[in-house]
N, C-alpha and C positions, 0 to 999 in steps of 0.2 A: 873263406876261411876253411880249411882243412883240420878233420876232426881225425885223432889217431884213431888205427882200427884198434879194438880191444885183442889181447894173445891168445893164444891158445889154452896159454898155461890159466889165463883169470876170466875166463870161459868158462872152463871146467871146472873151478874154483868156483866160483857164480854160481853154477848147477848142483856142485854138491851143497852147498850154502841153504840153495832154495828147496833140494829133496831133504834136506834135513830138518826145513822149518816144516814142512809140510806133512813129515812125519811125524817132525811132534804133534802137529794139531790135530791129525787126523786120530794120534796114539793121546788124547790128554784124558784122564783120568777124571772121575764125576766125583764134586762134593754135593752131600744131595743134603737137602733138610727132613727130620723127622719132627714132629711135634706129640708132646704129652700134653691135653689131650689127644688121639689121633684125630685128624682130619682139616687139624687148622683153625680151628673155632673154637673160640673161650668164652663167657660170659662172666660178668664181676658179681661176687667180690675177687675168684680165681683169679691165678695167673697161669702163664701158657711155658713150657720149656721145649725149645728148641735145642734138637743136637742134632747137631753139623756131622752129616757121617762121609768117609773115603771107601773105597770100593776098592776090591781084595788086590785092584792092578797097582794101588799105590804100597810100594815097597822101600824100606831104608828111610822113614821119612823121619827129620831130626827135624823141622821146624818149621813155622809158617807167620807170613804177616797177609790181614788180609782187611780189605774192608768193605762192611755190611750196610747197607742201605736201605732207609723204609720208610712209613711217614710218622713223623714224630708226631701227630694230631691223633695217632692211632694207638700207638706202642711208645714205652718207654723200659730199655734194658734195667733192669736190677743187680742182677749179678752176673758174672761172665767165671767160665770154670772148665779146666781140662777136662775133656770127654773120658768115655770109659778107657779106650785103648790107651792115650797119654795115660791117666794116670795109674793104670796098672802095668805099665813098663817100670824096667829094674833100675830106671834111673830117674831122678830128681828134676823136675820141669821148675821152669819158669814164666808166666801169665800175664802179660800187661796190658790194660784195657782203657781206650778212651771215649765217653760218650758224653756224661751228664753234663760236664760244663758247658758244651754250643749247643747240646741236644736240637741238632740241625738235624737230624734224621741220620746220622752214619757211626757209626760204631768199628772201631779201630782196633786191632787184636792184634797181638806179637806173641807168641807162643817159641819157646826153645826145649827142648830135649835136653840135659846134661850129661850127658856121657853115653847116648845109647839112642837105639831109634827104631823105632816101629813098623810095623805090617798090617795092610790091611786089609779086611773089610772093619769097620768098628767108628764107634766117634769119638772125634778130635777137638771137639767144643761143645759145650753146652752154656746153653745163655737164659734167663729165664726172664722172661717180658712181664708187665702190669698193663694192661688197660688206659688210654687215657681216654677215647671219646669212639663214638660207635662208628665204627665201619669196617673197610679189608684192605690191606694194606701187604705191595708185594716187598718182601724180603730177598735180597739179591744181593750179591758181590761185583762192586765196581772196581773193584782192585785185587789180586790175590797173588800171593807166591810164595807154592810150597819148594823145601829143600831138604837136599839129603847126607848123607852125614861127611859128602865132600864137596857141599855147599853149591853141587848142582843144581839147577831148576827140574822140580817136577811140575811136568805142566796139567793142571788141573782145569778141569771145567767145570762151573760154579752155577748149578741149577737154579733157576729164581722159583718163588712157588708165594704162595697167598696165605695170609694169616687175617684173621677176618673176626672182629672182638663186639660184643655189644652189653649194653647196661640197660638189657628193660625197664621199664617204671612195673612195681605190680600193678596186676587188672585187679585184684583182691582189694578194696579200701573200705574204710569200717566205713557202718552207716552213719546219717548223721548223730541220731540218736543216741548210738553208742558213745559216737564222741561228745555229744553234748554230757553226760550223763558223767563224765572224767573232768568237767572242769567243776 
C-alpha cells in the first residue's frame, strides 16, 4: 500500500505549528506561591494564606480557570479571594470556587475580569488554608489556563512548592497535684 507523500505547502505548515508550540513553552510565564506565614509552615490554632502570584511577563491578563491539588489529610481551603492585583484593577471581577463538597484534595477556581485586565508582577489569588492533621503537603496546579482579553491562551507555568502544618500536643502539663487539688 502506498502512503501519499505529505506537500510542501503542510510541511511548512507543520513546522510553523511546531516552532510556535515550542515557543510558547519555552516563553510560559510562572505562577509561583507565596505564603503568610513565609516559609510554608503553620502550626494550629493558625491558618496559612497562600497567594498565587504572575510574574511582570504576564501581560493583558482578563481571566483564568485553574486547578489546585494537595492532600486533603493535611489542608482544607476556607476561603478563595481575588489577589491584590485583581482586585485593585478598574474593573469588577467575578470568583467561583469548588472544593468543600468532594474535598478530595483539588480546588477549582474560575476567575473573570469585567471589563478590564491586568499586568503583572502581583497576586491573582489568595486562598487561606486551616490545618487538618500534621504533616507537608505539596500544592501544585493539575490544570491551568490563563486568558487574555481576546480570549487567547497565556501560557503559564504553575510552580508546585510545600506547605507543611503541625498541631503539637504541649510538653507543659500540670502536675498531678495541681490537678488533683481542682476536683
Amino acid at each position: 500500500m502506498d502512503h501519499p507523500r505529505p506537500s510542501l505547502k503542510s510541511l511548512a505548515l507543520l513546522s510553523v505549528v511546531l516552532c510556535s508550540l515550542i515557543a510558547n513553552a519555552a516563553n510560559a510565564q510562572e505562577l509561583s506561591g507565596v505564603t503568610n506565614p513565609v516559609g510554608g509552615g503553620f502550626i494550629c490554632p493558625n491558618t496559612i494564606l497562600v497567594d498565587l502570584n504572575v510574574d511582570a511577563a504576564v501581560v493583558d491578563l482578563r481571566g483564568f480557570s485553574l486547578t489546585l491539588s494537595y492532600d486533603p489529610a493535611v489542608l482544607d481551603p476556607i476561603s478563595v479571594s481575588a489577589g491584590s492585583l485583581v482586585a485593585s484593577a478598574s474593573c469588577a471581577n467575578t470568583l467561583y470556587w469548588i472544593d468543600a463538597a468532594t474535598n478530595d484534595g483539588s480546588l477549582e477556581v474560575d476567575l473573570a475580569l469585567l471589563g478590564c485586565s491586568v499586568n503583572g508582577p502581583g497576586s491573582v489569588l489568595s486562598i487561606e488554608f486551616e490545618g487538618v492533621g500534621d504533616g507537608t503537603t505539596t500544592l501544585q496546579c493539575s490544570n491551568s489556563i490563563f486568558r487574555d482579553s481576546a480570549n487567547a491562551e497565556i501560557p503559564v507555568s504553575c510552580l508546585p512548592f510545600d506547605i507543611s502544618y503541625s498541631c503539637p500536643v504541649p510538653a507543659a502539663g500540670h502536675s498531678w497535684g495541681m490537678l488533683k487539688t481542682s476536683y
